[in-house]
N, C-alpha and C positions, 0 to 999 in steps of 0.2 A: 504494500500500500504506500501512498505516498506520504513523503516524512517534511518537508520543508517547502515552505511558500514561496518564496525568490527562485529555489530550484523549478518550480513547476509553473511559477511563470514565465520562466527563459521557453522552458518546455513549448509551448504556448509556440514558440518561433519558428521551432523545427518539427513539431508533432504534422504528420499529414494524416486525415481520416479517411486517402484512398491507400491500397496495396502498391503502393513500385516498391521497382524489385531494383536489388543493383550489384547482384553478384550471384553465382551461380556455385555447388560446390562439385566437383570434380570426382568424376565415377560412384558406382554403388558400391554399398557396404556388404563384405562378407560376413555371414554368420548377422546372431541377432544384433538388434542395436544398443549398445548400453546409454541409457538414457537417466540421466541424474535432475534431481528436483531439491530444491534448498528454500525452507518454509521460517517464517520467520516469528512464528509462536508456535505451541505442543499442537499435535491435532486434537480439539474435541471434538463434540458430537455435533454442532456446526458451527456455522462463520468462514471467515477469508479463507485459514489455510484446510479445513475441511474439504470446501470446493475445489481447491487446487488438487488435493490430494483423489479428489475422486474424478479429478481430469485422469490423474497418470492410474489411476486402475483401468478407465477408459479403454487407455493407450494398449494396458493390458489384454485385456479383455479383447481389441477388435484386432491385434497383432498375433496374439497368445506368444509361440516360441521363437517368436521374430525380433522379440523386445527382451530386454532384461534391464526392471527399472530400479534405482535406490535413489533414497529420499533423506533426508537429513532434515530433524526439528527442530525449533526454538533455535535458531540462530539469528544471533543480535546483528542489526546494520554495521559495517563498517570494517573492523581487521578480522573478527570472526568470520564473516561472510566472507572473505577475502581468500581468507586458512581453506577454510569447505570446499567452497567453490575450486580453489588451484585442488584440493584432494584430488575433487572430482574428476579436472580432467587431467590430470597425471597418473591415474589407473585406468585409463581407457574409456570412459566414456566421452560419447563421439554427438552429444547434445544434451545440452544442460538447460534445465530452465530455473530464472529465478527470480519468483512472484513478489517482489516487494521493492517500490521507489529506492528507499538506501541499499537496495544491489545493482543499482546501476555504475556506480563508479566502481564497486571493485570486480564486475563482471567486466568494465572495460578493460582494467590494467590485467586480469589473467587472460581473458580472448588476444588481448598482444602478444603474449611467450606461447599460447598456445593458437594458430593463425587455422588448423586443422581441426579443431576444435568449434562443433557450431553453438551458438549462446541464444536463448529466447528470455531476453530483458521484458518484463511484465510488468510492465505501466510505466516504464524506463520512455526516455525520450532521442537516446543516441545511437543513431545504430553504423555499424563496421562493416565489412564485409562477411567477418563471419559471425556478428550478434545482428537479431532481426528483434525488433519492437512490438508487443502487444498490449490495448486496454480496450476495453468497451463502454459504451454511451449507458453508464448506470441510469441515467439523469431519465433515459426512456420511460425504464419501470419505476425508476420513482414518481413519476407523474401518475403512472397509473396505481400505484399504490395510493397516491393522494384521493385519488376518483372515489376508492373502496374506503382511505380513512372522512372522508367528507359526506359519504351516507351514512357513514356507520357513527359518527361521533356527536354525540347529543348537547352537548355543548358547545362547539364549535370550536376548542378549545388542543391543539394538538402538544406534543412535546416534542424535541429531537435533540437526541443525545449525539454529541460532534464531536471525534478528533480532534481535527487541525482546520482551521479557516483556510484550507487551496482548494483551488477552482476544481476538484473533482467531488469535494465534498458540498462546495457552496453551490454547484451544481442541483444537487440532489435535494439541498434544502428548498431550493429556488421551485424546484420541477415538483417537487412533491408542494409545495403551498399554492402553486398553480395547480395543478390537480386540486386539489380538496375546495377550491377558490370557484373552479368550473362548474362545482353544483354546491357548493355553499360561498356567496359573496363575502360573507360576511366573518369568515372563517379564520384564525391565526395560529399562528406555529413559534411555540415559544423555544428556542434554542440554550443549550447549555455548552459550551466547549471546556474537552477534556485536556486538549492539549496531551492527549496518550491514546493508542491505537489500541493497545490491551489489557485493560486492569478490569476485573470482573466486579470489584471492592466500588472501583471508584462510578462504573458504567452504574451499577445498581442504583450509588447514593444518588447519582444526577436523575436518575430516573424517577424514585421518590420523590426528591427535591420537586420535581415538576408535578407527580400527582396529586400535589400538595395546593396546585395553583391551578385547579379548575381542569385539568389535563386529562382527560376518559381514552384518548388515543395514541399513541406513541410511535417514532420513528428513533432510528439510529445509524450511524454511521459507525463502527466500533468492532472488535473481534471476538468478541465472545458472545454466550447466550443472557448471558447475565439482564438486562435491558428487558428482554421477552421473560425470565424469571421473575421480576418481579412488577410485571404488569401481570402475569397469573396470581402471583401472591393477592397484589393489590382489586383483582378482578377487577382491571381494565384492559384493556386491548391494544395491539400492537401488531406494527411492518415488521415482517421478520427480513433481515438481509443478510447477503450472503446464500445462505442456503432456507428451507423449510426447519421451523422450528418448531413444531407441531408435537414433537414429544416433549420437549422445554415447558410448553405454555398452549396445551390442548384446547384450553378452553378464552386463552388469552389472543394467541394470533387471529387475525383476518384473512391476513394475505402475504405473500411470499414472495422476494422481488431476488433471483438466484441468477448465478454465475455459472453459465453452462462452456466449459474448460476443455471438455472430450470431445469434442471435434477438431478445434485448431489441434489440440496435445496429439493428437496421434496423424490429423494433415506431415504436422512437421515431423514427427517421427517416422513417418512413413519418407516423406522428402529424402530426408539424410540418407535410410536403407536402399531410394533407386538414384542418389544421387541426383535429385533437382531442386536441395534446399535452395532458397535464394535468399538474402538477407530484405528482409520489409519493413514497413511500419505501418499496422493494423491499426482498424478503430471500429471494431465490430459492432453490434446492435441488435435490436432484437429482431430486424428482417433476417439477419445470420440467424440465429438462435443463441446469442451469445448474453443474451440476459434477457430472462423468460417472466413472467407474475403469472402466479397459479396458488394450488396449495391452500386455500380458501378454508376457511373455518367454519365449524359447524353454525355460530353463530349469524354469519352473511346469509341474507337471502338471497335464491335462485338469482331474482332480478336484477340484484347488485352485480352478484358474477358475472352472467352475463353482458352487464353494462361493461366491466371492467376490459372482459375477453375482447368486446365489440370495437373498444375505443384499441387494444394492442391489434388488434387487426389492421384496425386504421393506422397504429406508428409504424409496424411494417408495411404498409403499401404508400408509408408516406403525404400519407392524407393528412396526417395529426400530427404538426410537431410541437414538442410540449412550449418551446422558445419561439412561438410563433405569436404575434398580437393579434386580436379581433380587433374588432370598432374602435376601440378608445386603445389609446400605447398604455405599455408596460410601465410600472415606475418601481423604483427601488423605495424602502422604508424609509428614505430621509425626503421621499418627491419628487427625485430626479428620474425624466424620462430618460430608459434603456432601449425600449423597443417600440420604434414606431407605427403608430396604425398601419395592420395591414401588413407589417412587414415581419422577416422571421429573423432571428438572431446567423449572424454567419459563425461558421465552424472556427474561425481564430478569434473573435470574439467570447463563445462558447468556452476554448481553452484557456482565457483568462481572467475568466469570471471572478469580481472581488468584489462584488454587492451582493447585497438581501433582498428580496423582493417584498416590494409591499405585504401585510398581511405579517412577516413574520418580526417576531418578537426577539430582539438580538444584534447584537453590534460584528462586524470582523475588527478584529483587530491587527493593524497594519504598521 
């Protein structure tokens, strides 16, 4: 995930949301492929590195004896990841992937001693000839998570528990308060920033903090289940992200906004085995299937569902985009127009998102 806001605004410069390609790797592999993954908290039972991890079972699973995958947990940004990652491909694995913004630099300085060696940077913004870039347009399903918490929340009244104030978080706040805003006008989203991607301790308190202030619906940006725990405890209701949380908070989730990881993970592991990796920079969505909302709660009625399914129809065919204005422009929390009548947000705009949109309750800090 991403760690630093100045970093992922430069991002912003060089990120493209199409595929080019700018290298090719040279013959296919004998024998299976060893294919390394470097996760940057424990796996639980879901969140970030959960979905990673059941990318590369994916990879398993549609390769079987083609592949041979190893995976390394809870590795901290920075000389650790640096240690792992060189492990990696210095015992022969021939692609590496590693799902976390602070493995970008040390996934660059090993892909230089090892030039043979292909790299899949996830949600990285730099790519080489032999590391290729991937992230996808969360901001999609959080819009339509916003559809299902905006029926569903009787107060009108949201919470969102946040990381870090960069544009891929403030995205998702932004997308999800437009969602909920589309069928309740009058609807707010009160933000809390953790300034930490994974403390269970701290996602909890923030979550309380908020139920405390009128809050029946909840979102989160964050790595663990913690957040959907105690919107169950509290029986209120909650986005689950990352993966389905449904055993976490049965009777707490609504609705699921997941990171579907097993089809690029095993595209590219298949690449390297006939020899047509090419290094890229990806920005998938949910017309890919690269971030799906489903997973609906017992509590949601049919006609919500369906409202929800109806409207992601429409973001994959392009009909609906969540950064797009109606009649009247977009304004941010302080009043300042972002988006003008009529008009839809462009994609490098998009990547350096550092406002709040109206409706939510919350400052970035800059």
């Amino acid at each position: 995930m991403y760690k630093n806001l100045a970093a992922t605004l430069v991002a912003a410069c060089f990120f493209s949301p199409v595929f080019s390609q700018t290298t090719s790797a040279k013959g296919s592999v004998a024998g299976p492929v060893k294919a390394g993954f470097v996760y940057v908290s424990p796996i639980t039972e879901a969140g970030w590195t959960r979905q990673h991890d059941e990318g590369r079972k994916a990879v398993e699973a549609a390769l079987g004896n083609q592949v041979k995958t190893t995976f390394v947990e809870n590795v901290a940004e920075g000389a650790d990841a640096e240690r792992v990652i060189r492990d990696l491909a210095a015992t022969g694995h021939q692609i590496i992937f590693t799902p976390s913004f602070g493995y970008m630099e040390p996934t660059l300085k090993v892909a230089q001693d090892y030039p043979h060696v292909k790299f899949e940077s996830i949600t990285g913004y730099k790519t080489t000839p032999n590391v290729a870039t991937a992230n996808a347009r969360y901001y999609e399903g959080r819009y339509l998570a916003g559809i299902a918490a905006g029926r569903m929340s009787k107060t009108g009244v949201a919470g969102f528990v946040a990381g870090f104030p960069i544009p891929e978080v403030l995205q998702g706040i932004n997308a999800f308060t437009l969602g909920m805003r589309s069928v309740n006008p009058k609807a707010t989203v009160k933000v809390v920033w953790l300034n930490v991607w994974f403390d269970p301790p701290k996602e909890r308190d923030a979550a309380m903090a908020l139920f405390n202030q009128d809050v029946d619906v909840i979102a989160f940006h964050t790595g663990s289940t913690a957040v959907m725990a105690a919107a169950q405890e509290r029986g209120k209701m909650a986005v689950a992200y990352h993966s389905d949380m449904r055993k976490t908070g049965p009777d707490a989730q609504i609705v699921a906004v997941t990171h579907q990881w097993g089809s690029y993970y095993t595209e590219r592991v298949r690449a390297v085995q006939n020899g047509t990796w090419k290094s890229a920079n990806v920005w998938g969505d949910v017309r890919e299937g690269m971030i799906r909302v489903g997973d609906f709660g017992t509590r949601v009625p049919a006609a919500v569902q369906q409202e929800v399914l109806n409207a992601q129809k429409a973001v994959g065919a392009g009909k609906l985009q969540p950064f797009r204005a109606g009649k009247v422009p977009v304004r941010d929390n302080e009043g300042q127009e972002r988006i003008a009548a009529g008009q839809a947000l462009p994609d490098a705009q998009i990547l350096q998102m550092n406002w709040l949109v109206e409706g939510v309750v919350g400052k970035v800090s800059r």
